[in-house]
C-alpha positions in Angstrom: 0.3 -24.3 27.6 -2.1 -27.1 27.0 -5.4 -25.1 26.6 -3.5 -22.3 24.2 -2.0 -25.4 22.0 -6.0 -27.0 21.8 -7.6 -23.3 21.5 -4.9 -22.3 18.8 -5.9 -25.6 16.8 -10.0 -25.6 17.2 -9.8 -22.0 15.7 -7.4 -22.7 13.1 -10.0 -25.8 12.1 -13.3 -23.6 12.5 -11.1 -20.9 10.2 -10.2 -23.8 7.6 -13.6 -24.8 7.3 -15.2 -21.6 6.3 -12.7 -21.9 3.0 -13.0 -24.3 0.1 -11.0 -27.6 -0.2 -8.3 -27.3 -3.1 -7.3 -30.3 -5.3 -4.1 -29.9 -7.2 -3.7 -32.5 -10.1 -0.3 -32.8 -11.0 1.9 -33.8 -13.9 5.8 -33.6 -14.6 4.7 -32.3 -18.5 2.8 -30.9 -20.8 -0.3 -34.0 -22.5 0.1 -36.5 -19.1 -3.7 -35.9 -18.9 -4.0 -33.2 -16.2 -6.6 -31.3 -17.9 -8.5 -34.7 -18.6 -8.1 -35.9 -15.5 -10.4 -32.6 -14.2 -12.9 -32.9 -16.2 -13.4 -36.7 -15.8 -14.0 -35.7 -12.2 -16.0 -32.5 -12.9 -18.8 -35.3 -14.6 -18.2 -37.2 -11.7 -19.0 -35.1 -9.3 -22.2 -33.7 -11.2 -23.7 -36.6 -11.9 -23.5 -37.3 -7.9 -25.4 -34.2 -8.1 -22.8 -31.4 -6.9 -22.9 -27.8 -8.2 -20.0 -27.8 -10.9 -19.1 -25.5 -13.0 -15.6 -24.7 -15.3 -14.0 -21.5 -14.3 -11.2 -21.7 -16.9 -10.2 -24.3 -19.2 -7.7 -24.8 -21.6 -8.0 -27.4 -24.4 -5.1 -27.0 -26.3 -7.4 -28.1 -29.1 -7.1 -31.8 -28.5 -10.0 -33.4 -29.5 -10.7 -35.8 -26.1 -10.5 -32.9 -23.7 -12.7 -31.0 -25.6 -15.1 -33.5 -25.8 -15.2 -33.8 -22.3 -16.3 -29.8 -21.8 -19.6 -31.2 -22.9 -22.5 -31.0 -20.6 -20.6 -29.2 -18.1 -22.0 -25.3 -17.3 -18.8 -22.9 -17.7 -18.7 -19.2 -16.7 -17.9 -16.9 -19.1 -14.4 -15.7 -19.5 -13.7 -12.2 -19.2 -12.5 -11.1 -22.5 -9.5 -8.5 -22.9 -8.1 -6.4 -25.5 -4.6 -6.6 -25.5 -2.3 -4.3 -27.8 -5.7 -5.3 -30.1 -5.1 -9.1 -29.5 -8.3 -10.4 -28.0 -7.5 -12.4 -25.5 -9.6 -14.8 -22.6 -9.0 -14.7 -18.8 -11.3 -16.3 -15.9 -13.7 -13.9 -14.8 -13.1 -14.5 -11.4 -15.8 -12.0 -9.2 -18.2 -14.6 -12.2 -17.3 -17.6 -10.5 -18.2 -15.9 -7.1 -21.2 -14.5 -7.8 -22.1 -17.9 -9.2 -21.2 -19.7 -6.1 -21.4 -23.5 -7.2 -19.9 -26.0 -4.7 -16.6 -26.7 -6.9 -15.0 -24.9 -9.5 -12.7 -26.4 -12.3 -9.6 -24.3 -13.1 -6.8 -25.5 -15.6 -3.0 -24.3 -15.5 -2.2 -22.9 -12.3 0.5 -21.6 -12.8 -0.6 -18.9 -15.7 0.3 -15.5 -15.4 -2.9 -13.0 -16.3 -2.5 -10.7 -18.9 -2.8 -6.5 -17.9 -6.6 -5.6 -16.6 -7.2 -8.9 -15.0 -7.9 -8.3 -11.3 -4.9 -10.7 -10.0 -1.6 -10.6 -11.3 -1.4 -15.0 -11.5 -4.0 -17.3 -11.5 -2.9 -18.9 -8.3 -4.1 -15.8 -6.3 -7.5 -16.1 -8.0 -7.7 -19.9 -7.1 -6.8 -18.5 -3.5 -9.6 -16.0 -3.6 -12.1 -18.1 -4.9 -11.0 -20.6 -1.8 -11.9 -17.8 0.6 -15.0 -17.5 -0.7 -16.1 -20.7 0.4 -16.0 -22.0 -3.0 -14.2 -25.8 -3.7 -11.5 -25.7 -6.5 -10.0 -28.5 -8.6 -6.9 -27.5 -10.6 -4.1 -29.0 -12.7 -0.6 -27.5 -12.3 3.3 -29.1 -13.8 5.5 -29.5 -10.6 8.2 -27.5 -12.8 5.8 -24.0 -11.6 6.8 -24.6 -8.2 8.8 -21.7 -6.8 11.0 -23.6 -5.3 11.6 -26.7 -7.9 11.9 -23.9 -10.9 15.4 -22.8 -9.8 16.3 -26.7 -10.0 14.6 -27.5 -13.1 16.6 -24.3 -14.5 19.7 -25.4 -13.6 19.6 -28.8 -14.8 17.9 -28.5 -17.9 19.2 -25.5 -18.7 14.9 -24.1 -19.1 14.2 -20.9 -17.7 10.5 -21.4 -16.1 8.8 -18.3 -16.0 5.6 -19.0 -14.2 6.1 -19.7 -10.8 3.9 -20.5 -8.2 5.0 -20.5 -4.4 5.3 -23.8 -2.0 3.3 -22.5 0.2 0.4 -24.0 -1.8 1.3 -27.2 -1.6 0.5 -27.1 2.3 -2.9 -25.3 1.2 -3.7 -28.0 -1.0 -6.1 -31.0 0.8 -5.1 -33.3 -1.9 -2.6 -33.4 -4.8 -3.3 -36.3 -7.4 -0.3 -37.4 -9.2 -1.0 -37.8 -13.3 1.9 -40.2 -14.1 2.4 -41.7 -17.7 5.6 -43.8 -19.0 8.0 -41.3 -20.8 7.6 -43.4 -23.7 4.1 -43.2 -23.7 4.1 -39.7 -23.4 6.7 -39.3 -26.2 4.5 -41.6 -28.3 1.3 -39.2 -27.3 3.4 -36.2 -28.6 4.4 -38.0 -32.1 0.8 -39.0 -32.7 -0.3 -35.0 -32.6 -2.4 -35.9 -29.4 -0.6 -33.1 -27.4 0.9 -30.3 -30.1 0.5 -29.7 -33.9 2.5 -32.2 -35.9 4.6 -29.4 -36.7 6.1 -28.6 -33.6 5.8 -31.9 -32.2 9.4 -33.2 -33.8 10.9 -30.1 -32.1 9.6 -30.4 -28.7 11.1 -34.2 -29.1 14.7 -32.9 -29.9 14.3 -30.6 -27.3 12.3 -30.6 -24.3 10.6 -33.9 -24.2 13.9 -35.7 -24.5 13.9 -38.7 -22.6 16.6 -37.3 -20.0 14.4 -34.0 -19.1 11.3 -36.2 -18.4 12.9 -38.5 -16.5 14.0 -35.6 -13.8 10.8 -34.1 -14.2 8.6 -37.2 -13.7 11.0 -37.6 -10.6 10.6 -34.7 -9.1 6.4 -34.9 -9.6 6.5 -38.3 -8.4 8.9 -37.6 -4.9 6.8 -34.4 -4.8 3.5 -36.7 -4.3 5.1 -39.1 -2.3 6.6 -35.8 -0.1 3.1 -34.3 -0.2 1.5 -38.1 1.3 4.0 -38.3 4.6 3.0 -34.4 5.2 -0.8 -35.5 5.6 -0.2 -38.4 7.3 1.5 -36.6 10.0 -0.9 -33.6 10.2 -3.6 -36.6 10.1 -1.8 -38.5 13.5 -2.7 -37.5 17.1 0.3 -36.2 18.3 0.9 -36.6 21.9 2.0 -33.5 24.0 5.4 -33.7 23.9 4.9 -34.7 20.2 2.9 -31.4 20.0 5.5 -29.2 21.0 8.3 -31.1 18.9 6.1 -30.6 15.5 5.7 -26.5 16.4 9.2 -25.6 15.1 10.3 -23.2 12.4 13.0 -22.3 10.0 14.5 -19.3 9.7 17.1 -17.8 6.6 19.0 -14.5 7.7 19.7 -12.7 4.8 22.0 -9.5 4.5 21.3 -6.5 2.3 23.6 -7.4 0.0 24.3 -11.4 0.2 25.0 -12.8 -3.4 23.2 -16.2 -2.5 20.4 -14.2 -0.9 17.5 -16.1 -3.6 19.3 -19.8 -3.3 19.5 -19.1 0.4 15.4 -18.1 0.5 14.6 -21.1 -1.6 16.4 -23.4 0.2 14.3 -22.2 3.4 11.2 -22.3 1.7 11.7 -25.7 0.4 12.5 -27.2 4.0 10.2 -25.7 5.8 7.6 -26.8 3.3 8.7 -30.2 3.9 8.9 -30.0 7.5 5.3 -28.1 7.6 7.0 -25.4 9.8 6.8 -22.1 9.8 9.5 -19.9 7.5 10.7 -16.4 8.7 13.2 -14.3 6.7 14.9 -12.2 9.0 16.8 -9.5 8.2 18.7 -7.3 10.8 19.4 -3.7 10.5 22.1 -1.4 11.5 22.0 1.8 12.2 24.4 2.3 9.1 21.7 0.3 6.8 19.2 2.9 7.8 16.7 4.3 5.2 18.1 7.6 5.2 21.2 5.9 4.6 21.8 2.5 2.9 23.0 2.5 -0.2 20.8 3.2 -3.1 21.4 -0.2 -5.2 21.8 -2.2 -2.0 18.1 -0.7 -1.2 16.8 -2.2 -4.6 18.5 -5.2 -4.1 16.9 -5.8 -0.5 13.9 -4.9 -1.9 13.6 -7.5 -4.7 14.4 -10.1 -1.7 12.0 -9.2 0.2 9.5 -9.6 -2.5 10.8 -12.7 -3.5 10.4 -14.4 0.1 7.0 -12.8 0.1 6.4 -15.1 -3.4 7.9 -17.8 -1.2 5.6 -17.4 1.2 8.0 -16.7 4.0 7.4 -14.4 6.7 9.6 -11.4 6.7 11.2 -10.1 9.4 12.8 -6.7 10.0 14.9 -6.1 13.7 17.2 -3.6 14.7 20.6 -4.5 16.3 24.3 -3.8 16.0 25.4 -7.6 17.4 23.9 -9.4 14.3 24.7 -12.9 15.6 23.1 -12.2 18.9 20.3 -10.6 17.4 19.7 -13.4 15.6 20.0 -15.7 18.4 17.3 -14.1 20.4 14.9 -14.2 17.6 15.4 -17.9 17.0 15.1 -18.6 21.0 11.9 -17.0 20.8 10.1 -18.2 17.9 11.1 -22.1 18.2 13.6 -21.5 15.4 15.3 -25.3 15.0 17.1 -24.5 11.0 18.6 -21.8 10.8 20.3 -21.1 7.1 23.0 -19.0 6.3 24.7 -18.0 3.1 28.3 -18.6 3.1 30.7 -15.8 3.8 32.8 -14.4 0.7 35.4 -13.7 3.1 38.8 -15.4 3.5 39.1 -17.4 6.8 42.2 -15.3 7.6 39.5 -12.1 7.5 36.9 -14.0 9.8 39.5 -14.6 12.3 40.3 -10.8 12.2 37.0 -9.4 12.0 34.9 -12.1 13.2 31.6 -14.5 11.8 28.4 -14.1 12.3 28.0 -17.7 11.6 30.3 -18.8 14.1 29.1 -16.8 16.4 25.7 -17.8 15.7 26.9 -21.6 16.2 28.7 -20.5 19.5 26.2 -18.7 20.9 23.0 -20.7 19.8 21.2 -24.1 21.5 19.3 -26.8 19.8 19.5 -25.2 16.2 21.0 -27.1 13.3 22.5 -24.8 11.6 22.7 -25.1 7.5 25.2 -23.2 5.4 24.7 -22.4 1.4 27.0 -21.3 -1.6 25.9 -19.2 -4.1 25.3 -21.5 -6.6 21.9 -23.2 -7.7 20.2 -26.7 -6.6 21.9 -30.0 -7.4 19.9 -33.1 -7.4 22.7 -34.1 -4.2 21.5 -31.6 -2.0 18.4 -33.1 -1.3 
């Protein structure tokens, strides 16, 4: 068990190495200095005479960040015609045909228009990282797949651009930009972030003090989170250590749970915080077949799947009439230690008829915490 634990690790390093090193900077809004904070280090680097180049950056016309694009070398953005709107995207096979040792890309998070050859940026961050190529990026912690839902909820700001956890444990550092709130608000009267014209609106309405506050919160636990994950990868573990830290979390989703996305997020998030491994396992009876299920049931299973996909979860599909025990032997197996559940919309009078899964699960089950969900979204108390 020793030598496959040490073999297992070596490769995984010699595999890491042969990809680039990603650096996330991140902010909790829109004109903390991200973008400026990229650049800065783009000229740093250079004049220590690495290979930089700016694979995609966006201004927002303020003056200082443009000024900094200066004297760095930029490849050419691809440029698209969309319903005859002309419009720029990062020419990503450029970049790798360029090769430089580190590549600036700005906003994350942004979604490509039609004819690009990713769907989101992130995955052409993700490719150029596999090409051996370095990448310094700037990203809002509001993107995150699994903070979005939370942000959402509280601030009542749908947040359409997403980007899954699972980069955060990709990333070899994340710098946090962090300004005052009240000097950001000043920032956004003075014009230094939007036109004058929209910046009293964006005042009454999303850059009001209580929305930054949670946002700057979240960015700045988010850091700290990020900090204790490294340190720990960082420490030699002993043996027993070892085997304690190779754990994983697992959500069992049905085809037709209600809480099925709050129930994946919640997953993804701990397992991102616990650096384990997520599986979302769905079991299959005979009547769930695809000859058979239900045709909106089908979609619906479908859409979950790809969201835990997004999430970066592994999906897994088993076959078994006994779900709880089905379930059981999967966890046993794969070092399952969470296991999360959506809670039942059936009466307790019902589950004492027909039966749980859950409490069968519990009954049947050893050395498993065991974490049960309602369909609603996060609350700041949960965490």
């Amino acid at each position: 068990m020793e030598i496959n634990l040490e073999i297992k690790g070596f490769e995984q390093l010699l595999e890491r190495k042969k990809q680039g090193s990603l650096k996330i900077y991140l902010g909790y809004a829109a004109g903390v200095g991200k973008t400026y904070a990229m650049l800065q280090e783009g000229h740093r680097l250079r004049e220590q005479g690495y290979d930089v180049v700016m694979g995609y950056v966006e201004p927002h016309n303020r003056p200082d960040t443009m000024r900094l694009q200066e004297g760095l070398e930029a490849v050419e953005p691809l440029q698209l015609n969309i319903s005859n709107i002309p419009v720029r995207e990062m020419d990503v096979e450029g970049i790798i045909r360029r090769n430089p040792q580190i590549v600036l890309v700005d906003e994350m998070a942004h979604t490509n228009a039609s004819g690009s050859k990713n769907e989101k940026r992130f995955q052409d961050v993700l490719e150029i990282l596999e090409n051996g190529i370095n990448v310094i990026t700037t990203l809002n912690i509001q993107h995150f797949e699994t903070i979005a839902d939370k942000v959402d909820a509280a601030l009542r700001v749908p947040v359409g651009e997403r980007v899954p956890d699972y980069i955060l444990q990709r990333a070899d550092q994340i710098v946090n930009v962090d300004v005052t709130i009240e000097e950001l608000r000043e920032r956004l009267r003075a014009g230094k972030i939007y036109e004058m014209s929209k910046a009293e609106r964006a005042l009454l309405h999303f850059f009001t003090h209580e929305n930054l506050s949670l946002l700057r919160k979240l960015a700045l636990q988010e850091a700290a989170d990020d900090q204790l994950r490294k340190i720990e990868e960082d420490s030699l573990l002993s043996e027993q250590a070892a085997l304690e830290a190779d754990e994983a979390v697992m959500a069992a989703m049905s085809s037709g749970a209600p809480n099925a996305e709050a129930l994946m997020r919640k997953a993804a998030k701990l397992a991102a915080r616990l650096s384990a491994r997520c599986y979302i396992v769905y079991v299959q009876r005979k009547q769930e077949a695809p000859e058979r299920i239900n045709a909106s049931l089908q979609r619906k299973l479908l859409s979950n799947l790809k969201l835990a996909k997004m999430l970066g979860a592994e999906i897994v599909t088993l076959h078994g009439e006994d779900i709880a025990e089905t379930l059981v032997n999967f966890a046993q197996t794969n070092k399952v230690r969470h296991a999360i559940f959506g809670k039942t919309a059936r009466s307790p009078i019902r589950e004492r008829i027909f039966g749980s899964v859950i409490q069968d699960f519990i009954n049947d089950s050893v050395g498993i915490d065991v974490h049960i969900i309602a369909a609603t979204p996060y609350r700041e108390d949960e965490e």
